[in-house]
Backbone as CSV, one residue per row, in Angstrom:
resi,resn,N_x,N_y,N_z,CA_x,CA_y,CA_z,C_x,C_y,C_z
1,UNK,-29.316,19.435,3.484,-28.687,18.157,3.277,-27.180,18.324,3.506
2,UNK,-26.687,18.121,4.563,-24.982,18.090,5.235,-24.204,16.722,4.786
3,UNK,-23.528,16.326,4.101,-23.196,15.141,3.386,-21.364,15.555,4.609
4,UNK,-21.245,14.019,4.849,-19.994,13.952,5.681,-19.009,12.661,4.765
5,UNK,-17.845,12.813,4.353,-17.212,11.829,4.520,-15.736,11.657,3.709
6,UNK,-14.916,10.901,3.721,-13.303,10.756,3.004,-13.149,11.502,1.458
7,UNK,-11.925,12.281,1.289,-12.270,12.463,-0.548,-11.133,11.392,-1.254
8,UNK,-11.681,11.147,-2.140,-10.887,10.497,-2.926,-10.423,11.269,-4.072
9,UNK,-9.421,11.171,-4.357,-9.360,12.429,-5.268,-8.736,12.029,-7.220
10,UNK,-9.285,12.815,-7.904,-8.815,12.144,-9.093,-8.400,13.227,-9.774
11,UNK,-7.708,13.882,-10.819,-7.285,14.485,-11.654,-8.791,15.551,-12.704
12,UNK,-8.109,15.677,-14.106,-8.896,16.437,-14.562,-9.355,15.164,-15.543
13,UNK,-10.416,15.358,-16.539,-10.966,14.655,-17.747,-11.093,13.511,-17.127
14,UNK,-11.594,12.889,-16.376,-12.163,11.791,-15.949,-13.402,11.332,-16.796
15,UNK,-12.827,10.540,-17.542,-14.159,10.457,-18.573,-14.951,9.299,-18.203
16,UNK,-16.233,9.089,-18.756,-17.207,7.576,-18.365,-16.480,6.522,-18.821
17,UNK,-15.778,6.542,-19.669,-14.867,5.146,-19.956,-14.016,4.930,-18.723
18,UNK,-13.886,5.875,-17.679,-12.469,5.833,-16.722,-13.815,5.373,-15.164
19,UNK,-14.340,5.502,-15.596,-15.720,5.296,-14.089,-16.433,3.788,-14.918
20,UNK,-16.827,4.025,-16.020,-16.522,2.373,-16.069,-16.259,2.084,-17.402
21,UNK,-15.186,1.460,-17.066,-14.308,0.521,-18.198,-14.946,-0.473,-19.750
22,UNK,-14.790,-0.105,-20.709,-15.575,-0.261,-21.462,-15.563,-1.916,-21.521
23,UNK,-14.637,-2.334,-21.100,-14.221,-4.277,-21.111,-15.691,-4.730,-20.043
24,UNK,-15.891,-3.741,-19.305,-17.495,-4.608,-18.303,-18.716,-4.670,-19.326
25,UNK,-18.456,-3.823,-19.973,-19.887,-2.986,-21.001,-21.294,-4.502,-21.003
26,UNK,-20.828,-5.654,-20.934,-21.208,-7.265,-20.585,-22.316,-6.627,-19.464
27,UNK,-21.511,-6.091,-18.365,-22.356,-6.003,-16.875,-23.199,-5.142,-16.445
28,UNK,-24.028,-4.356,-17.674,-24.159,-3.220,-17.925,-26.071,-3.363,-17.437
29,UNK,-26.243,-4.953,-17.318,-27.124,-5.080,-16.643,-27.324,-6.169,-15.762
30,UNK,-26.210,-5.802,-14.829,-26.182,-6.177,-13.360,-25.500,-5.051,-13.142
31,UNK,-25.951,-4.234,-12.493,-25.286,-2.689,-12.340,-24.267,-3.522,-10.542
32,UNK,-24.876,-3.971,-10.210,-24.315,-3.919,-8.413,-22.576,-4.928,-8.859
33,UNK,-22.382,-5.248,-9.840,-21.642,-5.826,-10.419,-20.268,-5.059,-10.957
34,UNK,-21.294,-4.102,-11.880,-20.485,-4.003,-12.682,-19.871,-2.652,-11.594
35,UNK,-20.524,-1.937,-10.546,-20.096,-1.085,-9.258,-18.551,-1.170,-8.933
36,UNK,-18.356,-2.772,-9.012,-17.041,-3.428,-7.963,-16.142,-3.011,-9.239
37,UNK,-16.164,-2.053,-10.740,-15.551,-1.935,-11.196,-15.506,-0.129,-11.373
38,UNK,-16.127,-0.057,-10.120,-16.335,2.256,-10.673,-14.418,2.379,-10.346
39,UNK,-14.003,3.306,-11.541,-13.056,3.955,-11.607,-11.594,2.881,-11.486
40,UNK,-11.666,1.386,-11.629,-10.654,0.777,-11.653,-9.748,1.371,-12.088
41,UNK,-9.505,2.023,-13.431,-8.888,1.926,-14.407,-7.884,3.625,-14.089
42,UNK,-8.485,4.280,-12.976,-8.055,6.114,-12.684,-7.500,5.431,-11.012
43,UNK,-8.013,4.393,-10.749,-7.581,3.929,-9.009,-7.807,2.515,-8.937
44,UNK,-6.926,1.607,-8.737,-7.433,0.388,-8.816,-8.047,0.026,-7.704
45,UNK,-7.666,0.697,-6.739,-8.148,0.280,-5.168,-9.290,1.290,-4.904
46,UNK,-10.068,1.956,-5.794,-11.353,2.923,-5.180,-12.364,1.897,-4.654
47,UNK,-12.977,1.384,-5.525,-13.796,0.435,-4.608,-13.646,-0.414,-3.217
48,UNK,-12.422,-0.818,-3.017,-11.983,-1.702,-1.788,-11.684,-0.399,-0.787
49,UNK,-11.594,1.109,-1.603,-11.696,1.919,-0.294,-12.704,3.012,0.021
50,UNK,-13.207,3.019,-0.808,-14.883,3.723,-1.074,-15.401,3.216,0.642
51,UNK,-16.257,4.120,1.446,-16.628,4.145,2.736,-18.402,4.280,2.098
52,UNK,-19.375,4.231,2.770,-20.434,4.739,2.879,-20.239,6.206,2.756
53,UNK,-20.956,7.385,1.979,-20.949,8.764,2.073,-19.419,9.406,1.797
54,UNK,-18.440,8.710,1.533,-17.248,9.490,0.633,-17.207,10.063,0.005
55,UNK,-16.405,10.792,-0.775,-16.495,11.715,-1.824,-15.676,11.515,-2.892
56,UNK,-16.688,11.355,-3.909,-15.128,11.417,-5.638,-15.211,12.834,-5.759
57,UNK,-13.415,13.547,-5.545,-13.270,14.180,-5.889,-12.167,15.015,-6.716
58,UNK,-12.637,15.286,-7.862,-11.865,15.874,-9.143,-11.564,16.817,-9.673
59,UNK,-10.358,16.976,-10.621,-10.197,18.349,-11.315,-11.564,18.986,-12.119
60,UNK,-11.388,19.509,-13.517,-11.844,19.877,-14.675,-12.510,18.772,-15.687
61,UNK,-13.777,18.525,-16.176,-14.670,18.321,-17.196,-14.632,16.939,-16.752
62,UNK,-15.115,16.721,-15.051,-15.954,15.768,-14.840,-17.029,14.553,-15.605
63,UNK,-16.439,13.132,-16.277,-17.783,12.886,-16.867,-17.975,13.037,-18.670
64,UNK,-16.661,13.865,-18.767,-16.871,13.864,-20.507,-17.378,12.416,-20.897
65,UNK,-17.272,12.194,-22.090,-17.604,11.093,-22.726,-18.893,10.428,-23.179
66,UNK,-18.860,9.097,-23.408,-20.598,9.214,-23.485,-21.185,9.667,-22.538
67,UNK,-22.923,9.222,-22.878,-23.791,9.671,-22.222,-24.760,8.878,-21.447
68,UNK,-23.835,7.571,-21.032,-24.156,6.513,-20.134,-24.566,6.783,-18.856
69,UNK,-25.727,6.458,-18.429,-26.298,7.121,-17.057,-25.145,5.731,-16.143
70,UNK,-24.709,4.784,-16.488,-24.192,3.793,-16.113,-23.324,4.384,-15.138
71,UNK,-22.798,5.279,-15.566,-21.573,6.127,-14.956,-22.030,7.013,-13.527
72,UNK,-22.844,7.327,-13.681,-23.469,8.093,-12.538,-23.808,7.264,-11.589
73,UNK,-24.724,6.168,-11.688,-25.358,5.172,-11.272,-24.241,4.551,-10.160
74,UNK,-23.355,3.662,-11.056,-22.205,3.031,-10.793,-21.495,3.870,-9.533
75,UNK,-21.141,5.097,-9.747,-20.868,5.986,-8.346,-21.679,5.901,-7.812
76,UNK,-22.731,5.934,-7.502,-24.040,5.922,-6.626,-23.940,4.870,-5.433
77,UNK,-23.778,3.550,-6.637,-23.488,1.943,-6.009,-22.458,1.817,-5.213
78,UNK,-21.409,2.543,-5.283,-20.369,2.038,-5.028,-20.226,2.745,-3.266
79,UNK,-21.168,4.188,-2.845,-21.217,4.400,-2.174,-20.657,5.891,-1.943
80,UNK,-20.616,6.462,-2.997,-20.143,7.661,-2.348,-21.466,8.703,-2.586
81,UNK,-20.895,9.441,-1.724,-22.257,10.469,-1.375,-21.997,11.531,-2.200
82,UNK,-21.277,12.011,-2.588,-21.326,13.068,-3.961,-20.183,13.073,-4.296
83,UNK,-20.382,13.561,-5.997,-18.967,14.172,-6.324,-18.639,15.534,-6.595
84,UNK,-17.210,15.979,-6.301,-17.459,17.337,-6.487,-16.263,17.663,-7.545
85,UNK,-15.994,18.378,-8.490,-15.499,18.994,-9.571,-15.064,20.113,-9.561
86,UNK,-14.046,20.732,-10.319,-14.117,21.741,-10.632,-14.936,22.225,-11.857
87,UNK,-15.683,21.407,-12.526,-16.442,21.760,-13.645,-16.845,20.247,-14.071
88,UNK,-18.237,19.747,-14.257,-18.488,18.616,-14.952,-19.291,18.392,-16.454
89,UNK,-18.826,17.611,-17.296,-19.279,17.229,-18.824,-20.872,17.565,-18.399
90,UNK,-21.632,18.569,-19.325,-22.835,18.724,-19.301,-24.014,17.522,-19.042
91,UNK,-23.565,16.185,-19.662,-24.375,14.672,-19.595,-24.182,14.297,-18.429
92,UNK,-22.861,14.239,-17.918,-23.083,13.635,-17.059,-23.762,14.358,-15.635
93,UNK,-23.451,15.367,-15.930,-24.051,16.285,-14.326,-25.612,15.705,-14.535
94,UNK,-26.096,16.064,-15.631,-27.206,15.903,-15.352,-27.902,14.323,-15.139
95,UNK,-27.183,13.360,-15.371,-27.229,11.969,-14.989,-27.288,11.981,-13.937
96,UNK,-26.100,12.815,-12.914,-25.955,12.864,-11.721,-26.801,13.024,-11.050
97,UNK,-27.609,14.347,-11.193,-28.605,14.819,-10.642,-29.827,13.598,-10.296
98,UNK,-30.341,12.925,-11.603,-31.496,12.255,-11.698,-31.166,10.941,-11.371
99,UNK,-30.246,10.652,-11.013,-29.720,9.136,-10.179,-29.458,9.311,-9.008
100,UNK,-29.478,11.062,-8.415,-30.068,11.432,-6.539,-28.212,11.324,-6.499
101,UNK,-27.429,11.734,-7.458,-25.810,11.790,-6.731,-25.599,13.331,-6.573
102,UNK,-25.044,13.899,-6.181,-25.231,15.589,-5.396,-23.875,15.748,-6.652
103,UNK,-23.699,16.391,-7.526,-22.951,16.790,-8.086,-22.458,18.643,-7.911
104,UNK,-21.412,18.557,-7.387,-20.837,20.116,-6.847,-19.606,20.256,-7.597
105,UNK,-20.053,21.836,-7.743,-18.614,22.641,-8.409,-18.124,23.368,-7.765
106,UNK,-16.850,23.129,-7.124,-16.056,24.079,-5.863,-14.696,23.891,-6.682
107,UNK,-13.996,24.355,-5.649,-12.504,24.857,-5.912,-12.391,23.352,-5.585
108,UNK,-11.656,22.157,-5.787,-11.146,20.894,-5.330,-9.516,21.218,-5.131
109,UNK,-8.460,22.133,-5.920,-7.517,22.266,-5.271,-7.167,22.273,-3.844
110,UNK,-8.485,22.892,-3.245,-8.145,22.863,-1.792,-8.112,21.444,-0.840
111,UNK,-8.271,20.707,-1.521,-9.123,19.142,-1.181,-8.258,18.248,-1.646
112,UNK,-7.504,17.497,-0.596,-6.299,16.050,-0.845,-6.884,15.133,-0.705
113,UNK,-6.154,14.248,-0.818,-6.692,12.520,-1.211,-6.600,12.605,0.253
114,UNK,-8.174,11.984,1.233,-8.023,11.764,2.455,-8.648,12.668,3.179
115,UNK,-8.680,13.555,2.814,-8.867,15.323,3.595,-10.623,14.426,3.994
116,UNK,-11.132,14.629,5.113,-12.405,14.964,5.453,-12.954,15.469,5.408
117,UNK,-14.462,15.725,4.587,-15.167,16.868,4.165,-16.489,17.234,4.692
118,UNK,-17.367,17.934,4.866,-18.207,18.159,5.398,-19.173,19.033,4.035
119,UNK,-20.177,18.366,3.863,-20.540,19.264,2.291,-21.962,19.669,3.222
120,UNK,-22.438,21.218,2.686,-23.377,21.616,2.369,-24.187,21.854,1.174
121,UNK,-24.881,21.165,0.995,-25.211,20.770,-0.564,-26.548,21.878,-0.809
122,UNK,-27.253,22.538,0.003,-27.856,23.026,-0.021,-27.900,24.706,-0.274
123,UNK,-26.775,24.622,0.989,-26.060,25.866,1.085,-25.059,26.508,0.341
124,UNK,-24.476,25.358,-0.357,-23.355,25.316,-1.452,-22.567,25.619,-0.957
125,UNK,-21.852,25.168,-0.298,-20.763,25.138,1.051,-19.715,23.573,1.029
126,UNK,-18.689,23.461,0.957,-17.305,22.097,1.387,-16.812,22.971,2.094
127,UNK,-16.966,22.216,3.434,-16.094,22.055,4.861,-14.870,21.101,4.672
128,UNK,-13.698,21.774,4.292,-12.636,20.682,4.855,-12.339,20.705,6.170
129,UNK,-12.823,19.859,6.748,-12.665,19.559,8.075,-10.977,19.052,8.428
130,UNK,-10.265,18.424,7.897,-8.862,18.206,7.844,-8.406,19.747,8.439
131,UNK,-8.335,20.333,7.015,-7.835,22.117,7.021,-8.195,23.008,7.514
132,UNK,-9.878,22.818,8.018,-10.591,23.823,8.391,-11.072,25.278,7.177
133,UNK,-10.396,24.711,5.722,-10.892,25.734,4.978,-12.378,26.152,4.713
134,UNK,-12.707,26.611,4.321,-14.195,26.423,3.797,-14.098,27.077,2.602
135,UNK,-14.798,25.882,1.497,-15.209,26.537,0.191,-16.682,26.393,-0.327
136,UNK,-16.750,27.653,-1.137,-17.693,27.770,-1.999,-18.142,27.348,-3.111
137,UNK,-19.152,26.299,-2.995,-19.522,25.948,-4.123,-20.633,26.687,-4.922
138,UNK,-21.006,26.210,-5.548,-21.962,26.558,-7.065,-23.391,25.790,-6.473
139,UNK,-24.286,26.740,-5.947,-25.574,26.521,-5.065,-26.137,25.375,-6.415
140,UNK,-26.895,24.846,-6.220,-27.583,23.594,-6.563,-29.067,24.846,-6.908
141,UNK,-29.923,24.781,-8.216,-31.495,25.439,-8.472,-32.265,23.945,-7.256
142,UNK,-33.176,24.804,-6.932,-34.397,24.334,-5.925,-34.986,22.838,-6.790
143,UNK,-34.624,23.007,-7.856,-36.188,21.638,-8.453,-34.783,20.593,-8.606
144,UNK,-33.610,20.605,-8.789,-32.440,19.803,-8.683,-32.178,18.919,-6.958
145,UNK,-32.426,20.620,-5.874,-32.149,19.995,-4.797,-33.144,19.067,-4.546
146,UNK,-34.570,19.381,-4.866,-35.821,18.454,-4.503,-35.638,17.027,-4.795
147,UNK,-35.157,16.649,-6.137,-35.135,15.528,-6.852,-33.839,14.906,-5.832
148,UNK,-32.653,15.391,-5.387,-31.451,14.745,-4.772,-32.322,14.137,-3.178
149,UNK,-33.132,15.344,-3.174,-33.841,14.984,-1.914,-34.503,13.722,-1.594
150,UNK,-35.471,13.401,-3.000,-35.634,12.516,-3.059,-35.529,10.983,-3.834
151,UNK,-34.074,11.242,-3.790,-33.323,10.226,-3.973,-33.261,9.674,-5.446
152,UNK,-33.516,10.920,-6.580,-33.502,10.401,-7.957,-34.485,11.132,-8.771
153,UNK,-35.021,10.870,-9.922,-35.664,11.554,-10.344,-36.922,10.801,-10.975
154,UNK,-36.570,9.351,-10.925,-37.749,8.224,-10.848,-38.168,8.263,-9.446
155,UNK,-37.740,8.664,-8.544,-38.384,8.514,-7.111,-39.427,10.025,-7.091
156,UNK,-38.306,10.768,-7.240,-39.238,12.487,-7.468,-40.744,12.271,-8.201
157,UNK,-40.428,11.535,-9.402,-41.693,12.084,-9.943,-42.696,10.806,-9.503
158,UNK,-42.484,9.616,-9.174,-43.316,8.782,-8.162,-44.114,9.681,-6.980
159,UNK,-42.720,10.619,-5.877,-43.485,10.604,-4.685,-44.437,11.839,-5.039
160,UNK,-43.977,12.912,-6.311,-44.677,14.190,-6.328,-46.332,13.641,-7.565
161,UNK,-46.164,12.285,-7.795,-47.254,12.735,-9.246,-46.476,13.186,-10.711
162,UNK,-45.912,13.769,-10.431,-44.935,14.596,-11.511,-43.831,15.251,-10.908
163,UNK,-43.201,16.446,-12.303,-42.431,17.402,-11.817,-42.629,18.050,-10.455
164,UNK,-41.735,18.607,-9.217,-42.061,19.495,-8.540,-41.217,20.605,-8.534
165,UNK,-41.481,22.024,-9.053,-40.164,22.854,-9.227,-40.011,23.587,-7.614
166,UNK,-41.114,23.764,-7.070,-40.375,23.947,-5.938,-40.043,23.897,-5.087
């Protein structure tokens, strides 16, 4: 799975209150709604510049906060194809995972607001294509990549019957 596209870049402690704003908490079921509000409050303009397959990408403890899958989701909607961290809040990674968003832990210092990326999500590989660096991420376990594969973890256990670990 080769994921291509813009990074957007955010700081460290990006918490679920900062991906969505607790004032929507109302829109919490109209998710495609409450989307046009991922990360207002850390970028006011992310959504109006969010591309198809972009990238949120951040410092340190990705995701703290509650344990609102809303937050994961909401990135999902909004269109970016993964996020990558230098480390993410234990809840939310795993939100990530089971809402099919590719959650990666690489070096992001190397990675500017803009830089073009080229992810190997499989391989555990970010191509900055801008820089030409290449970094190493934190390989993804096999029953994680399966579920991203297929697009969630309500889809996973639809297309498999159940769990598939490998």
């Amino acid at each position: 799975m080769i994921l291509k596209g813009k990074a957007h870049k955010f700081g460290d402690d990006i918490s679920t209150d900062l991906i969505t704003p607790g004032r929507y908490f109302h829109l919490r079921t109209n998710l495609p709604e409450l989307a046009k509000h991922t990360l207002e409050d850390a970028d006011p303009d992310f959504v109006k510049n969010m591309r198809p397959g972009d990238f949120v990408v951040a410092g340190g403890n990705f995701g703290l906060g509650s344990s609102r899958e809303h937050a994961a989701i909401v990135i999902k909607l909004s269109g970016a194809g993964a996020v990558l961290a230098k480390s993410f809040a234990r809840i939310f990674f795993r939100n990530a995972i089971n809402q099919g968003v590719p959650a990666i832990i690489c070096d992001t210092d190397l990675i500017a607001a803009g830089d073009e990326l080229e992810v190997d999500v499989e391989k555990g590989e970010v191509k900055n294509v801008t820089t030409g660096v290449v970094i190493p991420a934190k390989p993804l376990p096999r029953a994680m990549l399966n579920i991203l594969q297929d697009g969630g973890l309500v889809e996973h256990f639809q297309k498999n019957k159940g769990f598939r670990l490998d």
